[in-house]
N, C-alpha and C positions, 0 to 999 in steps of 0.2 A: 482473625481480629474482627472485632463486631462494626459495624461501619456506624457512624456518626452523622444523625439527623437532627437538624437546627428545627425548632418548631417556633414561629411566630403568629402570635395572637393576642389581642388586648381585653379577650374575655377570658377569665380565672377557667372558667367551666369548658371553652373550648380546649385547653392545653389538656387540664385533665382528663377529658373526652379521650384527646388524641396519646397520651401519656398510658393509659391504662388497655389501650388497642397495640401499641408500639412495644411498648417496653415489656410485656411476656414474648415478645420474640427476638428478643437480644439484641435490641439497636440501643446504641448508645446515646442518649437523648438527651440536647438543648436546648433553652426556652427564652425566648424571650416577648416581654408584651410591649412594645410598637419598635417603630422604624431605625431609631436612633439605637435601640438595645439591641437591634438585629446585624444592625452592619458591625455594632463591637462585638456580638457573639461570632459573628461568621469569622471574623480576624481572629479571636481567642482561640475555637474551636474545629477552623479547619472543614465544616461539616461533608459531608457525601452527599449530602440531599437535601434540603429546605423546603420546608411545609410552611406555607406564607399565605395569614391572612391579606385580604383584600382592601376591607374598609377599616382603615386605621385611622387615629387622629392626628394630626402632623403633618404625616409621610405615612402615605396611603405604600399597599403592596405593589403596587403598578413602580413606585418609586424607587421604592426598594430593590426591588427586582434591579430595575434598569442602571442604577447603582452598585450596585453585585455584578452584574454583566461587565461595565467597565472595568473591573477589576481582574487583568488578567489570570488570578490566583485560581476568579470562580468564573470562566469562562466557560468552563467544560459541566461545573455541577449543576444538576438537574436542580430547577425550582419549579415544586407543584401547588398554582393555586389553591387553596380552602375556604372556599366562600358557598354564601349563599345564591351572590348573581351568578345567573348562568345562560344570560342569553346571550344570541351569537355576536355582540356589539362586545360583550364586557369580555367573551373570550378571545375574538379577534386581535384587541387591544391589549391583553395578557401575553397573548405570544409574540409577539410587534416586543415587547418588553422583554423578552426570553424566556417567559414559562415554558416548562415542555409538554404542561398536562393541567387540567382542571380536576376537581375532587370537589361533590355538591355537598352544604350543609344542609342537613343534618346526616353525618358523615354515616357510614355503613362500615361496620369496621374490616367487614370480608373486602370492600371495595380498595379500604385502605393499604391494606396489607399486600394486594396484588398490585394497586399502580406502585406501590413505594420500592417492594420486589423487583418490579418489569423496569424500572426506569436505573437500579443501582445495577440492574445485571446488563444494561444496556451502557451503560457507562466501563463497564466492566469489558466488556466487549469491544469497545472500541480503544479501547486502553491494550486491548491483545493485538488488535489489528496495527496499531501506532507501533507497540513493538515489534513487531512483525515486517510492517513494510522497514525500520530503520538496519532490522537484521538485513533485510532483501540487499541494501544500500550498502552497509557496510562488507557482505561478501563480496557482492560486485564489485566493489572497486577493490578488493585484497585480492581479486583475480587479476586485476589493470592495473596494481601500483606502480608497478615500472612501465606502465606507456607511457609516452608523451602526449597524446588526446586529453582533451579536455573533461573528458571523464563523461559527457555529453552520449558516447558511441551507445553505452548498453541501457541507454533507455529509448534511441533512438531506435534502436534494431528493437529492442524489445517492440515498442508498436508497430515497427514493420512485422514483428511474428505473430501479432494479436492480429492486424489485419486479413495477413494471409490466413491464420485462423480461424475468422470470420469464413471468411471466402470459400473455406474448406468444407463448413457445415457445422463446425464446433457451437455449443451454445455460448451463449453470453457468458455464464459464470465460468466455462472451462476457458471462454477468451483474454477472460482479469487472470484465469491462473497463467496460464503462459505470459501472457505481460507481465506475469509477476517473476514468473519463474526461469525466465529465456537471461534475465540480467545477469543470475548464478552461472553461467555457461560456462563458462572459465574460473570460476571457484579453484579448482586444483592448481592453476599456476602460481598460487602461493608458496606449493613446494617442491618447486623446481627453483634448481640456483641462480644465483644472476648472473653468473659467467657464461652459463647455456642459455637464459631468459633473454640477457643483453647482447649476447656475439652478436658484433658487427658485420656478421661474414654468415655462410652458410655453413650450416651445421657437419659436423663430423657425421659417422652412419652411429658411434654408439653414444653420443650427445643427443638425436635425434631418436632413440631408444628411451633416452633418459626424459624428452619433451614432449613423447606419447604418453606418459606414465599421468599428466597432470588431468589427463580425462575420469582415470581411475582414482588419481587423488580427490578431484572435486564430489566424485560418488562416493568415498569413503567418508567424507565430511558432510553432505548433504544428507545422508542417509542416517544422521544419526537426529535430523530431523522427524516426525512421525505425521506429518498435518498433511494435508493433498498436495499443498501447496511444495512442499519441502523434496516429497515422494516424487512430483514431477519437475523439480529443478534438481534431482540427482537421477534420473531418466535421462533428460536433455545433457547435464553433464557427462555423462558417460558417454553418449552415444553420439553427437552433434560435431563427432569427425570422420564419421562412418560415410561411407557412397553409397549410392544407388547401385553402383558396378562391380560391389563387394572390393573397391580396394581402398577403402579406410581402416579407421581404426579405433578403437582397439581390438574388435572381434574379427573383422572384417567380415560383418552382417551384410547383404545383398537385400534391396527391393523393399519390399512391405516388412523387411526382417525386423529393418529399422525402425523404428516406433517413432509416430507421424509425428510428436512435437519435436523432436531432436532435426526432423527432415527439415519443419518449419525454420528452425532456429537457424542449422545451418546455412538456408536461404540469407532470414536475416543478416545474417551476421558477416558473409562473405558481400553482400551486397551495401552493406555501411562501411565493412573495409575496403571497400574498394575507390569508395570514394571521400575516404579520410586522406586527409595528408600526413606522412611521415616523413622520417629523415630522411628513408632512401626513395623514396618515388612523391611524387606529382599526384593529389587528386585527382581521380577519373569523375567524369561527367558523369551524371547520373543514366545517362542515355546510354554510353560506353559501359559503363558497370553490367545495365539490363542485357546489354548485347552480350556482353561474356558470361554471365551466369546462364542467358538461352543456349549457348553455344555449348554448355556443359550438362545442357538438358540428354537425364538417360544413360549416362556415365556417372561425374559428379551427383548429381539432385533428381530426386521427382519428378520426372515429363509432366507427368498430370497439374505437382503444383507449380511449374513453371509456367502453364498454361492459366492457370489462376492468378499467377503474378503479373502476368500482361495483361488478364482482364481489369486488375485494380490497380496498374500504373498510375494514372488519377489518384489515389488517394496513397498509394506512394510516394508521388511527387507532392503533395499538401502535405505530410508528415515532414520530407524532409525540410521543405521551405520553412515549418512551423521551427521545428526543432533550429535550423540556422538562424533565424531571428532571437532565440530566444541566444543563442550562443552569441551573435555579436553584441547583444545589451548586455548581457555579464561576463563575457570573456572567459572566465571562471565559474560556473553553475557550484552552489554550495553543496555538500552532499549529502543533506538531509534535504535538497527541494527536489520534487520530484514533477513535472507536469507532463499532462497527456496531452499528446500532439492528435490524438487519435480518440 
């Protein structure tokens, strides 16, 4: 479907300018000449993009703009100046207003065509990334619907797994993947039953057959994701109950076998449990926690990154105090809000 660009200008000959540049490449094209005709086309028309003069009579673009902005509808749609000023006073004052680009008259219609491009695929892109992190959310919690937590745990442990990440040498971008991807860990336990999910009691030996199985289901389901992101949060699913001492599972992978985000997450993740409260046990301190995940250093977990998790207890401890603050102002965190403690 051809995206829809609003054009506003109170000169006949600017529209046409910009009409006969646009329209042989298949945008579907609005117009209006000033202020008042603009804000009833953007409501009529819905546009993708706003090409908006500057010196209007009325209701100058600066107004328009800032009018359009208020309007949650067009929060997100890119408005590009079309004027003739262009010094750093008038452009300063355009963005302050919400533009997200300038475009000089007397227009170049090569110039045109690539901000008009660069700015709907950039719109476009963060429209994937939106959908994307809500997918993140709504697995994660279809792994946790039967805890009693606040739902809080797996973004909590997530920046525990981005930190140690950090720490480990990972770059910046592979440290938002695992923040992103450590949340899915438990993806699979959607399809395990609630009579194994919930026993109140310790599991039978072939119940506990049946509750190894959701590592493998989270990789069957995450896998049919294809993005990096997807790729390594069905890595960590699968493998984030494996040891160090080869007696996890489901492979029962030993040492370096284990692929380091899964090593990470594990950390994570036993180190947030530990110090959640449940029905059957008390909170552990977080000081107590640290002590038992060391104590399982080279058995359980990575020596090496156990060694990294004592160097950045410090910003351990700032994550969880951020992440509890934010839990006693909402008691309930929504699950579409996401903030980084980290």
């Amino acid at each position: 479907m051809s995206k829809k660009i609003l054009i506003v200008d109170d000169e006949p000959n600017n529209l046409s300018v910009l009409r006969q540049v646009l329209s042989p490449a298949g945008y579907h094209l609005a117009f209006a000449k000033n202020g008042k005709e603009a804000l009833i086309a953007a409501q009529k028309h819905q546009p993708d993009l706003v090409l908006l003069d500057i010196m209007m009579p009325e209701m100058d673009g600066y107004e328009v703009c800032t009018r359009l902005k208020e309007n949650p509808s067009f929060l997100l749609t890119p408005v590009i100046f079309v004027t003739a000023m262009d010094d750093i006073e008038n452009e300063a004052k355009g963005f302050d207003a919400g533009a997200v680009d300038y475009i000089t008259k007397p227009v170049s219609p090569s110039v045109v065509l690539a901000r008009v491009a660069t700015h709907l695929s950039l719109v476009h892109t963060g429209e994937l990334e939106r959908v994307q992190k809500e997918a993140i959310a709504m697995l994660g919690k279809a792994g946790h619907y039967n805890d009693t937590d606040t739902g809080v745990h797996i973004w909590r442990m997530a920046d525990y797994a981005a930190a140690m990440a950090r720490a480990a040498g990972w770059s910046e971008e592979n440290v938002e993947l695992i923040r992103n991807a450590a949340p899915m860990h438990d993806t699979g336990k959607i399809g395990i039953p609630d009579e194994i999910l919930k026993a109140p009691r310790k599991l039978l030996p072939q119940e506990w057959i049946v509750m190894k199985r959701h590592t493998e289901i989270g990789y069957e389901i995450l896998t049919k994701g294809h993005t990096r992101l997807f790729k390594l949060a069905a890595e960590i699913a699968l493998n984030h109950h494996e040891k160090w001492n080869g007696a996890g599972y489901p492979a029962g992978l030993q040492g370096e076998q284990i692929p380091e985000s899964a090593r990470i997450t594990a950390i994570a993740d036993v180190l947030d449990a530990l110090t959640m409260e449940r029905p059957y046990k008390q909170p552990w301190t977080l000081e107590e926690a640290l002590e038992e995940i060391k104590k399982s250093s080279g058995q359980h977990f990575d020596p090496h990154l156990i060694k990294l998790l004592a160097q950045i207890e410090p910003q351990i401890r700032n994550i969880k105090a951020c992440w509890d603050c934010h839990e006693i102002k909402s008691n309930l965190l929504p699950n579409s809000v996401r903030f980084n403690c980290f």
